[in-house]
C-alpha positions as CSV (number, residue, x, y, z in Angstrom):
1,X,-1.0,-19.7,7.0
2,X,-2.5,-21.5,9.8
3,X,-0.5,-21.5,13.2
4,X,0.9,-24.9,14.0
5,X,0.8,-26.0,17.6
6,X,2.6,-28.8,20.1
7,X,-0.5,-31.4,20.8
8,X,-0.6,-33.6,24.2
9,X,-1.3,-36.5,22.5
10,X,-0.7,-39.3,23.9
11,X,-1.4,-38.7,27.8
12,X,-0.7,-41.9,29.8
13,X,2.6,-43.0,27.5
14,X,4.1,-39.2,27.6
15,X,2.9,-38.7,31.2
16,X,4.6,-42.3,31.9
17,X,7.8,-41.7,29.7
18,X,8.0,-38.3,31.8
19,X,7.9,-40.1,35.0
20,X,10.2,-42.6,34.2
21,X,12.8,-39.6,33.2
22,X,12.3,-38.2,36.2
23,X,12.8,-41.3,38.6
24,X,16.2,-41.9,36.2
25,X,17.4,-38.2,37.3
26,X,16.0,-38.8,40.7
27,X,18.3,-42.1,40.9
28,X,21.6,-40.3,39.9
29,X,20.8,-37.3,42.6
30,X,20.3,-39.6,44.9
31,X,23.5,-41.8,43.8
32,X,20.6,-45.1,43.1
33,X,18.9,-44.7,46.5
34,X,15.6,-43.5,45.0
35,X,16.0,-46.2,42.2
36,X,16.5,-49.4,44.6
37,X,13.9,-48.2,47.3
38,X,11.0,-46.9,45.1
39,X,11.9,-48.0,41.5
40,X,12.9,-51.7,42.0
41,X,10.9,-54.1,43.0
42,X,12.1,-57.6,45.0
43,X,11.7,-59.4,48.3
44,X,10.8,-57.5,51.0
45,X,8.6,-57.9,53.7
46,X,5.0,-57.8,53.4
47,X,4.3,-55.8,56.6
48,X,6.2,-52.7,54.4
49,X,4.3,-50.6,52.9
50,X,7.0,-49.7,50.3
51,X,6.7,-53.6,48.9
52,X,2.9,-52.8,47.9
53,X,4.3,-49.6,46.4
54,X,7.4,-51.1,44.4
55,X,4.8,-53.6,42.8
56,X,3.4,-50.7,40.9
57,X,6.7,-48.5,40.6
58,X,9.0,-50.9,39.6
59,X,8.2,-50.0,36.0
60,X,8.9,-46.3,36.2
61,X,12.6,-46.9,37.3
62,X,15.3,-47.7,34.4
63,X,19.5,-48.6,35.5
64,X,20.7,-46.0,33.2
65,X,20.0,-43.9,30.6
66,X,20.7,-46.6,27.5
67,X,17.8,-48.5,29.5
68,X,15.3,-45.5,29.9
69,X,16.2,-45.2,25.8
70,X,15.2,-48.1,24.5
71,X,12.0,-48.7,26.7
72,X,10.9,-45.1,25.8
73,X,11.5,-45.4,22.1
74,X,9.4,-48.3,22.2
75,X,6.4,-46.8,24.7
76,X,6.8,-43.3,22.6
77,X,6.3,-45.4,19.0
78,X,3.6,-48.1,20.0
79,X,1.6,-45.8,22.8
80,X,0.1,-43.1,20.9
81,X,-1.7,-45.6,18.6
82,X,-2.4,-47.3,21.3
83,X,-4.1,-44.6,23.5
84,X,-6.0,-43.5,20.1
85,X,-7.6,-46.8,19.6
86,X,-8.7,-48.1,23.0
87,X,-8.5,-45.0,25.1
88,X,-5.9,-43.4,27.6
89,X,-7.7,-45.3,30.4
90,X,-7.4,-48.4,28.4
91,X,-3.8,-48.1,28.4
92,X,-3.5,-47.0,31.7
93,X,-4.9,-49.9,33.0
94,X,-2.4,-52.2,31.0
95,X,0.3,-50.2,32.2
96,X,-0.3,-51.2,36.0
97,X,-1.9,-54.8,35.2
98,X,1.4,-55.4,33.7
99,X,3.0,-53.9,36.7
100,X,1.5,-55.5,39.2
101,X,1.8,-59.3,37.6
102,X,5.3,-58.9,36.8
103,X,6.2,-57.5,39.9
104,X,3.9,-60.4,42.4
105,X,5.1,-63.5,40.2
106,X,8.9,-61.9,40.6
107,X,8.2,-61.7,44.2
108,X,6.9,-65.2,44.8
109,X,9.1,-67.2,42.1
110,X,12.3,-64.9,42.8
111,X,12.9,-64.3,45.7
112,X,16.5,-63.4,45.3
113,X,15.7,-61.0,41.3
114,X,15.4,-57.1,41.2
115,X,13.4,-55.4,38.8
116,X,13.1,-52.3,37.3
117,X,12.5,-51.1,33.9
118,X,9.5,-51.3,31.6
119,X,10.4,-53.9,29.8
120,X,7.5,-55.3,30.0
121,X,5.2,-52.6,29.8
122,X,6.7,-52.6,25.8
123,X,5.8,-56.5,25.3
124,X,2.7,-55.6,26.6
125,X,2.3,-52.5,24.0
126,X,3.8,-54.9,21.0
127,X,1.3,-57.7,21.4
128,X,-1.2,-55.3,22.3
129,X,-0.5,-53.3,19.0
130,X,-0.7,-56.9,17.1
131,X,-4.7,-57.1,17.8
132,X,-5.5,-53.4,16.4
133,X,-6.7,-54.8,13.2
134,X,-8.7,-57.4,15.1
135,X,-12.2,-58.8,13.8
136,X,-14.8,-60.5,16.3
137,X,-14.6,-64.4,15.3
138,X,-10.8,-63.7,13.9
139,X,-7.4,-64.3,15.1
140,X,-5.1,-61.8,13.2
141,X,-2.0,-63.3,11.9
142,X,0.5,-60.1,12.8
143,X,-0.6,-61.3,16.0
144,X,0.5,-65.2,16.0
145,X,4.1,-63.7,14.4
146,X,4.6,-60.6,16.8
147,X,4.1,-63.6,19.4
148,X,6.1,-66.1,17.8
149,X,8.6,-63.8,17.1
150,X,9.3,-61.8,20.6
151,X,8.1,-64.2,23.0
152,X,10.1,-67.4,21.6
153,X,13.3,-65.3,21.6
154,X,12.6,-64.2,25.3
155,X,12.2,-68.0,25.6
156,X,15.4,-68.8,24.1
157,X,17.4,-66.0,26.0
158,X,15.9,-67.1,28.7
159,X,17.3,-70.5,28.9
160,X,20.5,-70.1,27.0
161,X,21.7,-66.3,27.5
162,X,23.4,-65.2,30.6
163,X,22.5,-61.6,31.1
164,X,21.0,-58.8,33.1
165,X,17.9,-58.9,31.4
166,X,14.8,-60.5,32.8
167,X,12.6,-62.7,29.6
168,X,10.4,-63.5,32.8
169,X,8.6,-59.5,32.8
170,X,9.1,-59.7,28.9
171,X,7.1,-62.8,28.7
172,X,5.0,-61.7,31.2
173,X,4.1,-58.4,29.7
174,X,3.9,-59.9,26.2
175,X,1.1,-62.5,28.2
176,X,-0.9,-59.3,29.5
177,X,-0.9,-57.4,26.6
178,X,-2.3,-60.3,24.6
179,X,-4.9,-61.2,27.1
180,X,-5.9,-57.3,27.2
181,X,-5.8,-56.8,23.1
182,X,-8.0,-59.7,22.6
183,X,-10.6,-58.7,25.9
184,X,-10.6,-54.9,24.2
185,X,-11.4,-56.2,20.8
186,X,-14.0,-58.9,21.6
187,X,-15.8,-56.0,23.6
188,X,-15.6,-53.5,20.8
């Protein structure tokens, strides 16, 4: 009988998932300080060197546990597929793209919105995933309803549902994902 052994997989999305756990634990230690200084980005000033740092970080911080949970499901579902068919560096590189946009058009457009969570980061993976049966010269149908699906409700809750939630880095994420799955694809 052949031994059976726990496989690494998935690098970046376990190594991410893992950090966001551990910037969630750091956050209740430190009763939210770590979350809203490191993990959370907004409008701060530009001579800080902790502004250049949140636009990166933001996505690794989560406002509880039910937060961390569904992001993670998401990341732990899409980004081993993900990883397996354009690389870990690949994904890597969505993963702070996604980051960095959400974080700089928050900061410029809304100037008075906190983010954290990587919300965004899973649009990104979902309209990425949509292009992984992409053909050069084709535009794969899962893709036009994955977009048509998530991005018009983040439309719609956008402009009609009061909540906690920002559609902005959903949108946003969903926009970088696509633009990455189809630059990936067309490149082989």
């Amino acid at each position: 009988m052949k031994k059976l052994k726990f496989v690494w997989n998935a690098p970046v999305t376990l190594g991410f998932v893992m950090l966001c756990i551990i910037a969630l634990v750091l956050g209740y230690l430190t009763g939210g300080w770590t979350t809203e200084h490191l993990f959370m980005t907004y409008r701060s000033s530009l001579l800080s060197l902790l502004t250049y740092v949140r636009f990166f970080t933001h996505v690794i911080g989560h406002s509880g546990w039910a937060h961390l949970i569904g992001n993670a499901s998401y990341l732990l579902l899409l980004g081993p597929g993900l990883e397996e068919k354009y690389g870990s560096e690949r994904i890597l590189w969505v993963i702070v793209l996604t980051a960095f946009v959400t974080s700089l058009i928050n900061f410029i457009f809304f100037p008075h919105v906190a983010l954290c969570g990587a919300s965004g980061v899973v649009f990104a993976f979902i309209l990425l995933t949509s292009f992984t049966g992409f053909r050069k010269g084709e535009i794969p149908i899962t893709f036009i309803l994955v977009a048509v699906i998530y991005l018009g409700q983040q439309v719609l809750d956008g402009l009609f549902v009061q909540d906690n939630i920002s559609n902005l880095s959903h949108i946003i994420g969903g926009i970088v994902g696509s633009i990455l799955g189809w630059q990936f694809n067309r490149r082989g």
